[in-house]
PQR file of N, CA, C, O and H, with PARSE charges and radii, in Angstrom:
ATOM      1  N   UNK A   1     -60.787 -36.803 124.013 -0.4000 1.5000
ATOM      2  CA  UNK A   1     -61.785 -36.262 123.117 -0.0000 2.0000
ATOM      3  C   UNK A   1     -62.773 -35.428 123.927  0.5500 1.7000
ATOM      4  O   UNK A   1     -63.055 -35.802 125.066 -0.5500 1.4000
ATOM      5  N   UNK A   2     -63.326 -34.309 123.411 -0.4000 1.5000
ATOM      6  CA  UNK A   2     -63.883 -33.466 123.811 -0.0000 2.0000
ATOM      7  C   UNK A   2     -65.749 -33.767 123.984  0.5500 1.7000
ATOM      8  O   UNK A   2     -66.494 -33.714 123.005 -0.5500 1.4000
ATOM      9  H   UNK A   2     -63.097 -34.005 122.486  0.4000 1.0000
ATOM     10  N   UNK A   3     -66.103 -33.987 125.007 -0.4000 1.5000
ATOM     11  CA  UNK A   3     -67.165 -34.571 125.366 -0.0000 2.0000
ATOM     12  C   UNK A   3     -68.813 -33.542 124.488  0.5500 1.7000
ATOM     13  O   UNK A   3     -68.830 -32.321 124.328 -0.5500 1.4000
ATOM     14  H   UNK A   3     -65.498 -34.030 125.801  0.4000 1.0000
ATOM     15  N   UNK A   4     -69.629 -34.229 124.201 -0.4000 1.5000
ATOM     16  CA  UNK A   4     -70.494 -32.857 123.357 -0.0000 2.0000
ATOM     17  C   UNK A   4     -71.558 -33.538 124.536  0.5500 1.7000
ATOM     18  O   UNK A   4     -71.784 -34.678 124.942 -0.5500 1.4000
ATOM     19  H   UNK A   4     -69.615 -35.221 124.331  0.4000 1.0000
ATOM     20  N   UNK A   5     -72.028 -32.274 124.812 -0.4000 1.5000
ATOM     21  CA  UNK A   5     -74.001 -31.527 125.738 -0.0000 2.0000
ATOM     22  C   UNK A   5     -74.832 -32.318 124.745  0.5500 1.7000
ATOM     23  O   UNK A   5     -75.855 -32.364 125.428 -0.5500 1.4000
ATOM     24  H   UNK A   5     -71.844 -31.348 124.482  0.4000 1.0000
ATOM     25  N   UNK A   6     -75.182 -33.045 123.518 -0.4000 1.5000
ATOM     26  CA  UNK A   6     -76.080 -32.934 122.852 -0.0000 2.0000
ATOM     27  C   UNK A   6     -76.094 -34.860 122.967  0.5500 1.7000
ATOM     28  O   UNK A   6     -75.240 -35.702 122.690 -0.5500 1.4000
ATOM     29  H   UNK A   6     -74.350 -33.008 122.963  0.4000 1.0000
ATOM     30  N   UNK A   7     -77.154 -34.929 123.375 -0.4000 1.5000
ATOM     31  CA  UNK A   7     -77.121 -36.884 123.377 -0.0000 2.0000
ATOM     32  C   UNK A   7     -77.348 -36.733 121.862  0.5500 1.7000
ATOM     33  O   UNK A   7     -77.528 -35.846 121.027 -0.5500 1.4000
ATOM     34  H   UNK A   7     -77.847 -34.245 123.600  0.4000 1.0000
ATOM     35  N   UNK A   8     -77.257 -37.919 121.941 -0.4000 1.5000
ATOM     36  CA  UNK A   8     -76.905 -39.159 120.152 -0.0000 2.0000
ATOM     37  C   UNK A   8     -78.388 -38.922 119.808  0.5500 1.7000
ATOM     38  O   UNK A   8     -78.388 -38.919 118.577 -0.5500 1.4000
ATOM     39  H   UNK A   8     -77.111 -38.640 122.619  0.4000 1.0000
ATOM     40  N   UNK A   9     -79.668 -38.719 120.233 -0.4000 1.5000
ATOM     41  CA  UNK A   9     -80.997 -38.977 119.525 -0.0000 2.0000
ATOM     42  C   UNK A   9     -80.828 -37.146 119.497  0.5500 1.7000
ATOM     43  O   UNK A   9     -81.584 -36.772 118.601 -0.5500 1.4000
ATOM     44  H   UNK A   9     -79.668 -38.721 121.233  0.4000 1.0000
ATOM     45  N   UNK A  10     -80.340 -36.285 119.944 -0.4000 1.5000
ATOM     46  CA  UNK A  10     -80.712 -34.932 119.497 -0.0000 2.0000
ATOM     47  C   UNK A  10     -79.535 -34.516 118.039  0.5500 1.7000
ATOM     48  O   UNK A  10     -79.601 -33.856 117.002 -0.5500 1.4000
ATOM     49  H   UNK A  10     -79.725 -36.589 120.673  0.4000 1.0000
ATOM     50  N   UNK A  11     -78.875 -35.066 118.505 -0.4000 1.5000
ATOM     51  CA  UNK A  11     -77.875 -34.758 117.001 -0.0000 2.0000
ATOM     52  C   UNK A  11     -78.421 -35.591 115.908  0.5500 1.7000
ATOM     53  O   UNK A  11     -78.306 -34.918 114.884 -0.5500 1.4000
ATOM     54  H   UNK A  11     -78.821 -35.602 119.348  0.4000 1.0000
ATOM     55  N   UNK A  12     -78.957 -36.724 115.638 -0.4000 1.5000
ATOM     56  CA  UNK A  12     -80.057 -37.206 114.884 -0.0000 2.0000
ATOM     57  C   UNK A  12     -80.756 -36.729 114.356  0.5500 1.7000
ATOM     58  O   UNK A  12     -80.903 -36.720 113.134 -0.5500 1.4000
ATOM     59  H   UNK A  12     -79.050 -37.270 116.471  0.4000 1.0000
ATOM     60  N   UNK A  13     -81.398 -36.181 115.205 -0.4000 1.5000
ATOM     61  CA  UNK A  13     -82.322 -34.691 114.995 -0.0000 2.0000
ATOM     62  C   UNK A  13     -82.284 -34.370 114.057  0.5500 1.7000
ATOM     63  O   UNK A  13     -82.815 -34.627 112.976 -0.5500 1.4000
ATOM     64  H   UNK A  13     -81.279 -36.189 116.198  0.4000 1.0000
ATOM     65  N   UNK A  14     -80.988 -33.171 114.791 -0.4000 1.5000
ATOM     66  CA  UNK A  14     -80.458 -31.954 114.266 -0.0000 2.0000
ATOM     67  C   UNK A  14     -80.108 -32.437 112.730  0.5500 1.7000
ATOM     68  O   UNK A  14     -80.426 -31.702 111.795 -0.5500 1.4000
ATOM     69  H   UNK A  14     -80.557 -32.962 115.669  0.4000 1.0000
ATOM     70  N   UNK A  15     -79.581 -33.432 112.545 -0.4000 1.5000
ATOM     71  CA  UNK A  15     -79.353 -33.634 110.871 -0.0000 2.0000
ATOM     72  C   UNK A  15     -80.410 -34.159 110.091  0.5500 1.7000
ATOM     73  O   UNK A  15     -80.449 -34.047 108.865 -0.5500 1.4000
ATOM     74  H   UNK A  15     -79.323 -34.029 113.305  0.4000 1.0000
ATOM     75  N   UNK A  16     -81.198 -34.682 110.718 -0.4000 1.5000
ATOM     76  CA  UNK A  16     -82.521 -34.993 110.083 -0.0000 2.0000
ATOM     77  C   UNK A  16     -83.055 -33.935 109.382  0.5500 1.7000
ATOM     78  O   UNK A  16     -83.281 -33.856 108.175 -0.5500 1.4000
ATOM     79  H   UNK A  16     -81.167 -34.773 111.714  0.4000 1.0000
ATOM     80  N   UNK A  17     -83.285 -32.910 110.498 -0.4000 1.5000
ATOM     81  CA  UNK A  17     -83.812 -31.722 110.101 -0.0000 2.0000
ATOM     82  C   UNK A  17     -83.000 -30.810 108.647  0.5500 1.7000
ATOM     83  O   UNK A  17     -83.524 -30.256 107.680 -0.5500 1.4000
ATOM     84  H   UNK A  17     -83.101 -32.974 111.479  0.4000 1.0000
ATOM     85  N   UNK A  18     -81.445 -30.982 109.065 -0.4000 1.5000
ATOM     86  CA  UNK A  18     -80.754 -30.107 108.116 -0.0000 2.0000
ATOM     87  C   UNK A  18     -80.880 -30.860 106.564  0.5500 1.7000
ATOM     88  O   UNK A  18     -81.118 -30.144 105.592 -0.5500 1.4000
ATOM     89  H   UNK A  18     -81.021 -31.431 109.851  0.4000 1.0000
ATOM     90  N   UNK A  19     -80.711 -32.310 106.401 -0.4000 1.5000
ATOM     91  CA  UNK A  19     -81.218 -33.041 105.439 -0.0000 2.0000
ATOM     92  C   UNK A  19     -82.652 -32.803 105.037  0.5500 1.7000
ATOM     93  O   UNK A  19     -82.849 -32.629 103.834 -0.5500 1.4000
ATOM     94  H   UNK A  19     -80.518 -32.892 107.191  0.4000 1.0000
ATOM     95  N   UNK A  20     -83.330 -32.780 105.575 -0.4000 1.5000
ATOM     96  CA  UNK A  20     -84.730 -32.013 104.966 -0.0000 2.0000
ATOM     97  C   UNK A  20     -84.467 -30.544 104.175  0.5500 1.7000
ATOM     98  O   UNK A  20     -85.280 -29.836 103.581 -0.5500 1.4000
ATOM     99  H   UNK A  20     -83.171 -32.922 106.552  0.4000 1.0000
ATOM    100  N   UNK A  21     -83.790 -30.457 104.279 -0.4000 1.5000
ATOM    101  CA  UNK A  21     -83.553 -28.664 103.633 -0.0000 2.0000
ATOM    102  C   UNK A  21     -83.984 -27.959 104.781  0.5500 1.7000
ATOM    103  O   UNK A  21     -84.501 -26.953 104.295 -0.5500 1.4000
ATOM    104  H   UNK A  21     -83.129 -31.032 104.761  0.4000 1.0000
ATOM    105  N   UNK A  22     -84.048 -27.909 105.571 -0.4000 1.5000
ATOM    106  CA  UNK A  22     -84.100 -26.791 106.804 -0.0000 2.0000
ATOM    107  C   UNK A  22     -82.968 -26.297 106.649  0.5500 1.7000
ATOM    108  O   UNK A  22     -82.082 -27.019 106.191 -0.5500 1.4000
ATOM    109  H   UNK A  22     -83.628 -28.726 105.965  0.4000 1.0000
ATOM    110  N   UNK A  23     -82.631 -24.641 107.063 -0.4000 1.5000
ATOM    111  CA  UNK A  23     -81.277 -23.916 107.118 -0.0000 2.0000
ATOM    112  C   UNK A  23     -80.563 -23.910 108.306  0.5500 1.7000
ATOM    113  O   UNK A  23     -81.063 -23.524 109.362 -0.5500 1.4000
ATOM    114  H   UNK A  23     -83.351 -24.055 107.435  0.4000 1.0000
ATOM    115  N   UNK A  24     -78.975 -24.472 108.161 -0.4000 1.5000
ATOM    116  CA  UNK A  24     -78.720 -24.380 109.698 -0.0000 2.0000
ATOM    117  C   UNK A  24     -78.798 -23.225 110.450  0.5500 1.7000
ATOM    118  O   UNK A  24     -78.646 -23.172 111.670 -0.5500 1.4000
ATOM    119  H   UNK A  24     -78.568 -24.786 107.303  0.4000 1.0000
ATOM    120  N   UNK A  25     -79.035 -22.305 109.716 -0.4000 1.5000
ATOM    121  CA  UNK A  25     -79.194 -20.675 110.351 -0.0000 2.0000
ATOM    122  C   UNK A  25     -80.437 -21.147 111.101  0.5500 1.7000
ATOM    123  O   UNK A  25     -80.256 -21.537 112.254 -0.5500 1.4000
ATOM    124  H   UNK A  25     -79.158 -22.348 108.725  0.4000 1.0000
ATOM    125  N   UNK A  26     -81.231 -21.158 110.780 -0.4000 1.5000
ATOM    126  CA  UNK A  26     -83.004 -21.841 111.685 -0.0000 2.0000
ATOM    127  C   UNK A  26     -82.953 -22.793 112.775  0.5500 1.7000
ATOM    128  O   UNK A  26     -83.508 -22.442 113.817 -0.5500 1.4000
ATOM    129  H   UNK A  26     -81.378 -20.841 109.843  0.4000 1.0000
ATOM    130  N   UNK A  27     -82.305 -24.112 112.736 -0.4000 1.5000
ATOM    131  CA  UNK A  27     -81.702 -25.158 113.088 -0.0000 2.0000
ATOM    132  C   UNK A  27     -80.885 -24.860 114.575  0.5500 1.7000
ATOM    133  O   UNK A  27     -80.769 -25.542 115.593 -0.5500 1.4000
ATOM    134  H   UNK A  27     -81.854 -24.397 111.890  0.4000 1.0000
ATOM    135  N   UNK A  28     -80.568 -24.007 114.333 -0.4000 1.5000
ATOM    136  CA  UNK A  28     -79.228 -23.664 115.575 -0.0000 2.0000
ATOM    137  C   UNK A  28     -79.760 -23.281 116.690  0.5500 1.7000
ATOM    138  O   UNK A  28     -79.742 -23.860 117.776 -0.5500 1.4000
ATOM    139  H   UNK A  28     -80.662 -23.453 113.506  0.4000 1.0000
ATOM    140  N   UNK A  29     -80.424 -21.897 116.286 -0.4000 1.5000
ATOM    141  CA  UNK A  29     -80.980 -21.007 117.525 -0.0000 2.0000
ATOM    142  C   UNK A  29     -82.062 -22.259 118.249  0.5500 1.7000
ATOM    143  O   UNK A  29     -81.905 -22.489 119.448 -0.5500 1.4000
ATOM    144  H   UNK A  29     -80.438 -21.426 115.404  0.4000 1.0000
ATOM    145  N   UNK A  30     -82.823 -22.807 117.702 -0.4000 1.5000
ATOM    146  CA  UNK A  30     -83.810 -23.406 118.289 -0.0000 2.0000
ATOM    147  C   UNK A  30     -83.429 -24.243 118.755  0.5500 1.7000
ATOM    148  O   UNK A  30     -84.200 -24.548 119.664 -0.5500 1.4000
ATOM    149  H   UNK A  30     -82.951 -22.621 116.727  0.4000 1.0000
ATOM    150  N   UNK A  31     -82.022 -25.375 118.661 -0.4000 1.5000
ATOM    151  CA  UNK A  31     -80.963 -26.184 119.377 -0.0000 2.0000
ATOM    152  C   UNK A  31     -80.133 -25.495 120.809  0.5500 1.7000
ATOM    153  O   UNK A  31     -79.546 -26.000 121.766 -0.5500 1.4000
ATOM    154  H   UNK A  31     -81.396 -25.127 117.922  0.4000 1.0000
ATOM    155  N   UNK A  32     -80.324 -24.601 120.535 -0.4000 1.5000
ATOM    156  CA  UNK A  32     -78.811 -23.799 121.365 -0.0000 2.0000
ATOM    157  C   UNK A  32     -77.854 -24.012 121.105  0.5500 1.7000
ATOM    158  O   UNK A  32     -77.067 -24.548 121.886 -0.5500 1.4000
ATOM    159  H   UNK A  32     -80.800 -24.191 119.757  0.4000 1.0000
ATOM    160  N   UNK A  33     -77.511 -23.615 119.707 -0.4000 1.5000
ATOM    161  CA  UNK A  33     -76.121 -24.697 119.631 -0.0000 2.0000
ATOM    162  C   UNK A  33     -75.537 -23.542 118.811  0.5500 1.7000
ATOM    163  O   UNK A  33     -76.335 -22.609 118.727 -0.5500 1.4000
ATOM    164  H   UNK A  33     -78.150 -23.180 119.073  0.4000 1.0000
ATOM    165  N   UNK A  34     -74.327 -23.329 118.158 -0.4000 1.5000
ATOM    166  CA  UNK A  34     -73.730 -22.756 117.536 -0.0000 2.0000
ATOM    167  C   UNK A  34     -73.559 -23.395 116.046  0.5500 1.7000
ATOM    168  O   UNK A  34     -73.602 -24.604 115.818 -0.5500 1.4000
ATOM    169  H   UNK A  34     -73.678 -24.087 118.226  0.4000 1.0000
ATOM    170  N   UNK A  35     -73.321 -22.192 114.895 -0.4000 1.5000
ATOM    171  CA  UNK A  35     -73.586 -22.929 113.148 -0.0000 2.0000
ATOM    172  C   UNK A  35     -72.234 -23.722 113.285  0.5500 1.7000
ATOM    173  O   UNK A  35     -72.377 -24.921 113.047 -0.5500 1.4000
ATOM    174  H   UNK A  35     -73.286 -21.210 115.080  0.4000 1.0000
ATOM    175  N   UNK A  36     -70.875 -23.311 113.633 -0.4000 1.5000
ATOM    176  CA  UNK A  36     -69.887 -23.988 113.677 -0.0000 2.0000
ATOM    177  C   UNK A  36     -70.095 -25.528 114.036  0.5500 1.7000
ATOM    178  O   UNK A  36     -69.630 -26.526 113.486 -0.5500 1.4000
ATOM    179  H   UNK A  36     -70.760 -22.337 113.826  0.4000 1.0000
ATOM    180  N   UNK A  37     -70.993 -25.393 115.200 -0.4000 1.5000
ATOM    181  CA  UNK A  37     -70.879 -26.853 115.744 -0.0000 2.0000
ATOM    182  C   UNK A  37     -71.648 -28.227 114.808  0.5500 1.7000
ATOM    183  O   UNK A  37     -71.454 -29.428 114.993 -0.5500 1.4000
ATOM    184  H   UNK A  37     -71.372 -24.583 115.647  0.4000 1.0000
ATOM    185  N   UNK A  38     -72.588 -27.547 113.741 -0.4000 1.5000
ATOM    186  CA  UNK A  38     -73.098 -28.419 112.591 -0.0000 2.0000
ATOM    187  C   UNK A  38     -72.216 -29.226 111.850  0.5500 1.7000
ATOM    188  O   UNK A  38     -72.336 -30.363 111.395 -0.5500 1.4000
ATOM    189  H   UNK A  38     -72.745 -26.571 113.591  0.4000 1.0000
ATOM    190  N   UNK A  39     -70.743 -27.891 111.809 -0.4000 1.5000
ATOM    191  CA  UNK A  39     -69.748 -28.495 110.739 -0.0000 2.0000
ATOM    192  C   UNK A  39     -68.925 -29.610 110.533  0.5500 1.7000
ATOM    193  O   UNK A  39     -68.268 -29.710 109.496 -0.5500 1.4000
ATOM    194  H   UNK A  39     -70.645 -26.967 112.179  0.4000 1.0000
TER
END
């Protein structure tokens, strides 16, 4: 399995945030992360 850069409390985060209605378009750039990698 393909190892992910992002520890377990930042991907938390990241969906916290997208569950709030934040856009993953917004979400990403400020992660460094790519929209694919949300999916």
């Amino acid at each position: 399995m393909k190892k992910t850069r992002l520890t377990e409390s930042q991907i938390i985060r990241i969906l916290g945030e997208q569950e709030a209605g934040r856009r993953v378009a917004e979400i990403c750039p400020s992660h460094g992360i790519s929209q694919p990698t949300t999916h």
